[in-house]
N, C-alpha and C positions, 0 to 999 in steps of 0.2 A: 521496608523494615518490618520486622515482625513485632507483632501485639502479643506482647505476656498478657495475657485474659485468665487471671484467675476466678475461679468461680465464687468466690466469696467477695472479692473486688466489685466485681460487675457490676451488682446491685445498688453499689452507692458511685461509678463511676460511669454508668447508663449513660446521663443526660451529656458526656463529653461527646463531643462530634471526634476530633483526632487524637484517641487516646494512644497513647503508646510510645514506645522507643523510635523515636524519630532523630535523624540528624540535625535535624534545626538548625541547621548553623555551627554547631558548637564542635570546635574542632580540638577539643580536651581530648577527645581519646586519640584523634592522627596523631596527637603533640606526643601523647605518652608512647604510641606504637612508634613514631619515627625514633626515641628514644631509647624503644626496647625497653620500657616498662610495662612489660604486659599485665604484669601482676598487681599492677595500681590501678587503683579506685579514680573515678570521678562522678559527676552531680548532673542528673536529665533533669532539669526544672521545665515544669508546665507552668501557665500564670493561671491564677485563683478564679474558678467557676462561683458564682454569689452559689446558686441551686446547690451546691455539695453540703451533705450534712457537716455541722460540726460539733456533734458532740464522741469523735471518737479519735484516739490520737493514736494508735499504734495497732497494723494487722500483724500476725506472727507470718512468716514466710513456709508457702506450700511447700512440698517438695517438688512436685509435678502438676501443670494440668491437665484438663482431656487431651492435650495433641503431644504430653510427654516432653514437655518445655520445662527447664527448671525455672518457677516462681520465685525473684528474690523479695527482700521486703523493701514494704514501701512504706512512708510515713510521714504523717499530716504535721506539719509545721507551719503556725505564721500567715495561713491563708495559702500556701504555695504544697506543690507537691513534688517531694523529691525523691529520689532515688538514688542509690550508692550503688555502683555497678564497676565491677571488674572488667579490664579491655576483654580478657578471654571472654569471659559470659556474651560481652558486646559483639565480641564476634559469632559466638556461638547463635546469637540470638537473631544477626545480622540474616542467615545463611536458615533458616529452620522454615519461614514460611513466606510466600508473595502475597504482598499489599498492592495495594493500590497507589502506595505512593513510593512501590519499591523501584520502579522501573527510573524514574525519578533520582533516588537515593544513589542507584547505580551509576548513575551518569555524573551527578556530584562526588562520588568516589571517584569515580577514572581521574575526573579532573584534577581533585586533589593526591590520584598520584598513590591510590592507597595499594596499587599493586604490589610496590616497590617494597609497601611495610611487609604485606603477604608472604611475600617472597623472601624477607629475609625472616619472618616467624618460623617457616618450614625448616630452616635449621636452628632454631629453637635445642635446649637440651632437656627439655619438657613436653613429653610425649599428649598432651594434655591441649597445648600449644600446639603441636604439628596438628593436631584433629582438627582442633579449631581453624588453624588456617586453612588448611586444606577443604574444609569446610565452605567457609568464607572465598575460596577462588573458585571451587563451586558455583555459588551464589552469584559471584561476578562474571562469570560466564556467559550471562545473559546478557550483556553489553558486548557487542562486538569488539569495541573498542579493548574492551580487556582482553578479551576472549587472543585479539590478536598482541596482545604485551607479551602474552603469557607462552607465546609461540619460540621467543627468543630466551625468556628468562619466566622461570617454576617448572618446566617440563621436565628437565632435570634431574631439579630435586625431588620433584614428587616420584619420580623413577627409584630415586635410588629409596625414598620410602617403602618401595612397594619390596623391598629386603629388610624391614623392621621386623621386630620377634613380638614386636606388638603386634594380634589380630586388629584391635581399633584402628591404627595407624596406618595398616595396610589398607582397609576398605576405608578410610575417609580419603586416603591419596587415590585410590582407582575409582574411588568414584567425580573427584574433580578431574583424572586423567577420561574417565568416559564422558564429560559433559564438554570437555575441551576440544576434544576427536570429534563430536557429534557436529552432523555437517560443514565440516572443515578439515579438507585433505593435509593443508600445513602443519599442523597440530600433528594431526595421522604420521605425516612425514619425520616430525620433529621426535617423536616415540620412538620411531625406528633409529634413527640418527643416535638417538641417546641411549642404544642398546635397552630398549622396551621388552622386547619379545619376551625374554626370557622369564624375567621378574613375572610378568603381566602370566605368563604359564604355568609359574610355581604358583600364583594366588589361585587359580582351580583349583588346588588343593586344601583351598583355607577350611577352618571351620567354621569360617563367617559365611555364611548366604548371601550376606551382602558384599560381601568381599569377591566372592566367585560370580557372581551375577554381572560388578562393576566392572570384573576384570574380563569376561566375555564380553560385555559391550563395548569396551576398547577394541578388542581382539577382532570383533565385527566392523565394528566403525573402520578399522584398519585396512581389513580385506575387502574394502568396495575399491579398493586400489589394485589391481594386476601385479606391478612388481611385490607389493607389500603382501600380498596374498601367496606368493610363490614363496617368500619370505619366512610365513607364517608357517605354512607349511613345512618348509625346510627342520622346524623347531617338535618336531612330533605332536603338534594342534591334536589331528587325530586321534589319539591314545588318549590325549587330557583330557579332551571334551567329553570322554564317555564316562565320567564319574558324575562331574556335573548332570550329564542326560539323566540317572539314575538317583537325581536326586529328589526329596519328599517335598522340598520347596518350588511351587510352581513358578513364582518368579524366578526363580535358577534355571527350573525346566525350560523355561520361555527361551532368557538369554539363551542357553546351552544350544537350540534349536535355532533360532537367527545365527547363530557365530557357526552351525553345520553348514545350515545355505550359504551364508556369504564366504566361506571356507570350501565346500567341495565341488568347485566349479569346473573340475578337469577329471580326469578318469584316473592319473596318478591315487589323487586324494582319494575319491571314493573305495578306490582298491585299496587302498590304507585303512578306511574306515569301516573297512566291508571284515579285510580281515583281521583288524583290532576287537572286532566283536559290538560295534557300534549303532550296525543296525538294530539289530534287538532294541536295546530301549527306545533306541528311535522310534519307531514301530509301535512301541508301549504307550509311548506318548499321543498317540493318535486318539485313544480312547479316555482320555480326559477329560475331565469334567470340564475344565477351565477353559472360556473360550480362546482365550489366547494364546494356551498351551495347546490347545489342539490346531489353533491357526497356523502357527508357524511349526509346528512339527509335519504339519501336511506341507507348509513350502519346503521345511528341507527334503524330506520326502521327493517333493515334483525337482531339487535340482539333485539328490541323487539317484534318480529315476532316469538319468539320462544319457548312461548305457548300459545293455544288456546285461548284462551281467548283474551289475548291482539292480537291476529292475529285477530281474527273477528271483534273486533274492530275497528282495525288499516280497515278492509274490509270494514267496515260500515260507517267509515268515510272519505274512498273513494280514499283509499290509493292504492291499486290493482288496479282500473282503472286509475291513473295520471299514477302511473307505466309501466302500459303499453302503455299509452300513450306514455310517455318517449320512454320507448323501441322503440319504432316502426320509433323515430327520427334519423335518423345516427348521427346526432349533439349533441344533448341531453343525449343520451342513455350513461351509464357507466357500467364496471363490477359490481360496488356495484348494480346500479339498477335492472340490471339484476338477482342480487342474489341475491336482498331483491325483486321484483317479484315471482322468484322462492319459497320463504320462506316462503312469505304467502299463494303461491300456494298448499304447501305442509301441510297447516292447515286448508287450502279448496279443498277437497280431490274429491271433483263433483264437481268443473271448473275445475280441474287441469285435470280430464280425460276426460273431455268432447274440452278440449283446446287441452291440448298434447296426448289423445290417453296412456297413460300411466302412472301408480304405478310402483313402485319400492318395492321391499321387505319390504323396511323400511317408506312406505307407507301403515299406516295400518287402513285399513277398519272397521268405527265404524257405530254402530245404527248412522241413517240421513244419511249417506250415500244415492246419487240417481245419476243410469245414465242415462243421458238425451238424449246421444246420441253427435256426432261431432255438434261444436258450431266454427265458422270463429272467427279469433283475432276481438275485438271490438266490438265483438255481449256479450249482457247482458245476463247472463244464472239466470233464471227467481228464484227463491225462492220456497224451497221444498211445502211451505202452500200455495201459488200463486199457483202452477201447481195442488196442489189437490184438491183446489177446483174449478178449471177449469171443465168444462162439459167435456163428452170422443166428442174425433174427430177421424178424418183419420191419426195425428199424431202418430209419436214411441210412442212405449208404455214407459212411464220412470219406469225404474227397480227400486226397492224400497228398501234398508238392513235397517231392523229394528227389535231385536230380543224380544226388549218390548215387553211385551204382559199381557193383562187383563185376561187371563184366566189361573186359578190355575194349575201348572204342574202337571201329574202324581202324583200319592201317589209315585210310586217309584222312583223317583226324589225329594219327599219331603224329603223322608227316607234319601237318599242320596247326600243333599242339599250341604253337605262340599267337597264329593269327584269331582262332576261333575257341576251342573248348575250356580252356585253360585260364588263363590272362584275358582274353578281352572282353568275355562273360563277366567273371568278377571285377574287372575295371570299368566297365560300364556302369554297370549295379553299384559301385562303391562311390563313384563319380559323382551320382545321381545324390546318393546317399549323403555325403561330404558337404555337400550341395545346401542342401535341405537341411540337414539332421546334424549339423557338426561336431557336435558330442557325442555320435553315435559312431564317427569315423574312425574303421579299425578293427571294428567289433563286429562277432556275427553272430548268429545264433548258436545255442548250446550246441548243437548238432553239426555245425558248422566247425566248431573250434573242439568237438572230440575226436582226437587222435585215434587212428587205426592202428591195434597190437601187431606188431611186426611180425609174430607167430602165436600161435592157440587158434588158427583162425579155423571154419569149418572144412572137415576134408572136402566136401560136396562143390564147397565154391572155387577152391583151387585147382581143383580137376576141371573144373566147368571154364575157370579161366585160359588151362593149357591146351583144352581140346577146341575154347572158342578160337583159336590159336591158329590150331592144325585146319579148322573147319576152314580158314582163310585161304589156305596153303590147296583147298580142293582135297579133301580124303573123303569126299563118298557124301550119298544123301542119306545113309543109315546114321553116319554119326552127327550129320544135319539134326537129327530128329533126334538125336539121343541128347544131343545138346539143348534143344528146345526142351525139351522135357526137363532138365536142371534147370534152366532158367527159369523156369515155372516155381520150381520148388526153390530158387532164391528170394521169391517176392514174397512168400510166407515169411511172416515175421518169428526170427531166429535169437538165438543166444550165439555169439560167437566162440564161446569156447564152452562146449555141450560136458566136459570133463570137468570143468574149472568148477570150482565152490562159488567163485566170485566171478557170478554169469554177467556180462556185460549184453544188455538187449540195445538191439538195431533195427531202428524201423526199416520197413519192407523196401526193399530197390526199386527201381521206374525207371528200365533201361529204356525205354520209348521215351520218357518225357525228357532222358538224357539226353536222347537224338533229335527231339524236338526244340530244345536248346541252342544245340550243334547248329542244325541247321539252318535257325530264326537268324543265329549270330553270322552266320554264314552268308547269306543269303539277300537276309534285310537289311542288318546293319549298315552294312555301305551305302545302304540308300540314303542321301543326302536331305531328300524331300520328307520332312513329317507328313503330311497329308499322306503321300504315296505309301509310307513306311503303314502307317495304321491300317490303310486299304490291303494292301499286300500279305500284313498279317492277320486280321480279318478272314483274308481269304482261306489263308493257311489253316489257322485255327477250322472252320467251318469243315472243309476238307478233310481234316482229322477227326471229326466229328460226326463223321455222317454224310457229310455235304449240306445241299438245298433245300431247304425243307419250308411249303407251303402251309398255309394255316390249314387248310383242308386235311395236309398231310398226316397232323404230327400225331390225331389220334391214331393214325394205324405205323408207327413210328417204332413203335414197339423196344423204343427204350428200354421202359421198367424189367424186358424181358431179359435183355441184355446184363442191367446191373442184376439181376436176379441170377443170372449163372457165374457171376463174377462173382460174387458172393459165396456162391458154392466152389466155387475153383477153387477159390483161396481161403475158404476156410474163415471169414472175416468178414466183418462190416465194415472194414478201413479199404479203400480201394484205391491205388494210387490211378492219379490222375489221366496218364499214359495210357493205360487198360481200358479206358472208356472209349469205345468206336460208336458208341453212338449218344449223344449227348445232347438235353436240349437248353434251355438259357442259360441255369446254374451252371452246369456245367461247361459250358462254351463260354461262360464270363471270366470264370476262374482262371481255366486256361489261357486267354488272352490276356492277364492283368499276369498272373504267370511269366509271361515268354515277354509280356510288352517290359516288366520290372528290370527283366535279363538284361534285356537291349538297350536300356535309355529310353522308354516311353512313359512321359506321363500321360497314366490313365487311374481313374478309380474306379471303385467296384461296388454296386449298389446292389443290395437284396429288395428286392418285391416281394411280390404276396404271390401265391398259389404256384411255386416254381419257377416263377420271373425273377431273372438278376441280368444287370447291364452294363456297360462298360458306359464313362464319360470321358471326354477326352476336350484341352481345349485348343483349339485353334483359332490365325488371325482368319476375317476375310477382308483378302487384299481386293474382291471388288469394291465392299464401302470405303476404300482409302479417300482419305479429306483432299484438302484442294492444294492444302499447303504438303501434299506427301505422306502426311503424318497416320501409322496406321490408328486405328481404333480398338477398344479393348479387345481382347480375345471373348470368343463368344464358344457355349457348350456345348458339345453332340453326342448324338448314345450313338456307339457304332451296333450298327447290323450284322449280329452273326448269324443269323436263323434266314429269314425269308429273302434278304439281297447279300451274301456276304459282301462285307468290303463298303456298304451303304452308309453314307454319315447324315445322321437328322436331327436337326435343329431341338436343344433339347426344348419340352415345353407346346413342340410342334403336334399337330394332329398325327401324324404318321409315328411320331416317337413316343405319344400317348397310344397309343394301339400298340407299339412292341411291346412297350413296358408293362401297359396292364389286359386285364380280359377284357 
């Protein structure tokens, strides 16, 4: 029960051990409540402490003390001390603060059944009354036992509260409706049953803080449910929540950001909130002072970060850089931040390796993919169309995966469009994807899901298309060569419509790394055997590369010479991947983790130090199989593209510590 502690009390009421509005026994006010006299007085007697002064007979009553509690008066009669107290005040007073002997109190309510009076106060015709009750079921919340009376009978009514033209009214019933929902799906359920949503969506609108705070916390309590979150959804959640995000009160901010995360767990919602205009203050919120505002704005953050789309957004509007800003705070920084950074690292898949040096398996490598090379925390890694149309310099060359391409595949890949280039590339890679990343399923990269203009397109490449055409058909080696020569000038990065105002840019084509696709799907895919399939493409890769190459060899390797004329061919320091005939780790990594993502290989992708990067890949070995059958965990290997293609060594091993470092 709570202690009215006035401050001018105190000093002569000190030496009491159990001061305060206690139940004691005295069951005057259930008599008056089961009566629906709430409006009547009765008498809190304490028995007489000898230690209390008595030379003073009457305090005048506070208004308020330090904790905002209305003080009534109290007055020395007789040895004894009494109190005249209204039911309301008693409830009021019941519900405002936890004692030590309220857990207690609470359990002596249930008993005596005070729910029932509760319940029928909330239809009260004194809005004053509905506060107080609502108040007071609040407070009794904390007994299970009530918590579940309240499941059958108040939910209700406090429902239809929450359509009172009373702002008080509304935030004392949502917030007994979020203390009711809190860990307890029935309750959750019983809101929905009794046409919750809606009420509980108009109070986002309240001008109470506390009213829109309560009413997101039901709205979250709700949605840790699947049907009820679909539910939620259904009611335009998305649109409401983003006045709330926008607002000055950081506990609203807080709420507003837990009821995003437990709300946008599907890609419908995100895309709803994406184009409601929601991310923004989301986004806003990240740079709060407040740790709790910034905690759970970085969760909703890391669950709308959980597909493409809304993660480049969430990137473009500058969400990845506050983040790591954050991160780099010891004060600031949180787990959530950390792993909503990571989240939409994992949806920008060129900062993420060009930062950490590494993919993971379930990192998978699409067209727009570019490595750029190691970037320090805080350094801005430039934009794929930025860097291409840059002049070539003495910088890295940036490796380019893009398997687009303008030029018509083989007849014998047209023939066979369903088995190999088509369909079973992207259903592999999706498979994988589905797999691992199931929020991500569906979704591809920007580059992926922009549509090609059906006309404005360059004359260069449609000519290029009809004559790769004719070139099939046998019309001569002149126009062989006259075609090579357009192709060349396709992989220069172009505007497609060189007329248009509204230039649309296209990264460079890689009709090689197109037919390296082709033919991986082709080829290995069938292979049933992992082990075999890694060796296989191993080999492949290495092949394309260059071939064999000894440690003795690679200084006179003369790589650098190679990207050096690449560079001048095309005009660019972007290089797609396919152009490189001679390649050594980096390069040869990439393109395996490339063509393995194509096919269904788990493999990742590690950067080293001085031009070392390697693939991991894991497999079982079925020689350690146990006795009872059972294999043993899978264990790590770097595959060998350089000195043995097709080589697999134990990662950690002496032989795989010499690939990986000098």
């Amino acid at each position: 029960m709570h202690v009215l502690r006035s401050p001018v009390l105190m000093d002569i009421i000190s030496p009491v051990k159990d001061f305060g509005l206690y139940f004691n026994g005295n069951k005057e006010p259930l008599k008056l409540l089961r009566e629906g006299r709430e409006h009547h007085t009765f008498s809190l007697k304490r028995t007489r402490v000898a230690e209390w002064r008595t030379d003073w007979k009457c305090l005048a009553p506070d208004t308020e003390d330090q904790k905002g509690v209305a003080v009534v008066t109290w007055v020395r009669c007789e040895g004894a001390l009494k109190q005249r107290c209204g039911v309301r005040d008693w409830l009021q007073a019941l519900c405002k603060e936890n004692h030590q002997h309220m857990s207690e109190n609470r359990k002596l309510f249930h008993e005596q059944e005070v729910e029932k009076c509760l319940v029928a106060l909330l239809g009260s015709e004194n809005d004053g009354t509905k506060i107080a009750a609502s108040q007071a079921i609040s407070a009794m919340c904390e007994n299970s036992g009530s918590k579940d009376f309240f499941n059958n009978q108040g939910i209700p009514q406090l429902i239809q509260l929450l359509k009172s033209d009373n702002e008080e009214v509304r935030e004392a019933a949502a917030l007994a409706l979020a203390n009711l929902t809190t860990c307890n799906p029935a309750n959750a359920n019983a809101v929905a049953e009794a046409d919750g949503i809606d009420p509980l969506i108009n109070v986002l609108s309240s001008k109470r803080d506390g009213a829109i705070a309560n009413a997101a916390t039901v709205l979250m309590n709700m949605a840790m449910q699947e049907p009820l979150r679909l539910n939620i959804q259904n009611h335009d959640i998305m649109h409401a929540i983003i006045s709330p995000l926008r607002s000055a009160n950081t506990v609203v901010q807080s709420k507003a950001a837990l009821a995003v995360a437990a709300t946008a767990c599907d890609v419908e919602a995100r895309t709803e909130l994406r184009n409601s205009g929601g991310l923004e203050p989301l986004v806003e919120l990240l740079r709060s002072k407040n740790d709790e505002v910034r905690k759970h704005a970085s969760w909703a953050v890391m669950v709308c970060a959980g597909d493409e789309l809304t993660a480049n957004e969430l990137c473009r509007l500058g969400a990845l850089d506050i983040l790591e800003e954050v991160n780099l705070s010891g004060t600031r920084k949180n787990k959530f931040s950390e792993a909503a950074y990571n989240k939409l690292l994992n949806n920008n898949l060129s900062l993420k390796y060009s930062q950490t040096g590494y993919l993971s398996s379930s990192n998978i490598i699409n067209d727009g993919f570019y490595d750029y090379g190691r970037i320090n925390p805080g350094t801005k890694l430039l934009p794929l169309k930025e860097l291409c149309l840059q002049e070539p310099s003495d910088l890295r060359a940036v490796l380019l995966i893009n398997s687009k391409s303008d030029v018509s595949p083989p007849s014998s890949m047209e023939d066979k469009s369903d088995v190999g280039y088509g369909r079973s590339i992207s259903s592999s890679s999706s498979l994988r994807r589905s797999s691992k990343e199931k929020s991500n399923a569906g979704f591809g990269s920007p580059i992926e899901d922009k549509s090609e203009p059906a006309s404005g397109r360059n004359t260069v490449l449609s000519k290029s298309a009809t004559k790769e055409k004719g070139w099939r058909k046998g019309r001569g080696k002149k126009e062989e060569e006259k075609v090579k020569e357009e192709e060349e000038v396709m992989t220069v990065p172009k505007f497609v419509s060189e007329g248009s105002s509204d230039k649309e840019w296209c990264p460079p084509s890689d009709p090689d790394f197109s037919m390296y696709v082709y033919e991986v799907t082709k080829s290995i895919l069938p292979i049933t055997n992992i082990k075999e399939q890694i060796e296989v493409l191993a080999k492949y890769v290495a092949e394309k590369m260059g071939g064999k190459i000894t440690k003795e060899k690679i200084p006179d390797f003369s790589w650098e010479l190679h990207i050096s004329e690449l560079k001048f061919q095309l005009k660019s320091n972007v290089i797609p991947i396919g152009h490189v005939k001679k390649g050594i780790f980096y390069h040869r990594a990439l393109l395996f983790k490339a063509l393995a993502d194509r096919i269904g290989i788990g493999c990742s992708l590690v950067r080293g130090e001085y031009g070392r990067a390697w693939n991991e890949v894991m497999l079982q070995n079925e020689s350690r199989k146990g006795v009872l059958g059972g294999l043993p965990a899978p264990e790590v290997y770097v595959v060998d593209l350089m000195f043995h293609p097709g080589g697999l060594m134990k990662l950690r091993s002496r032989e795989a510590d010499l690939y990986r470092f000098l």
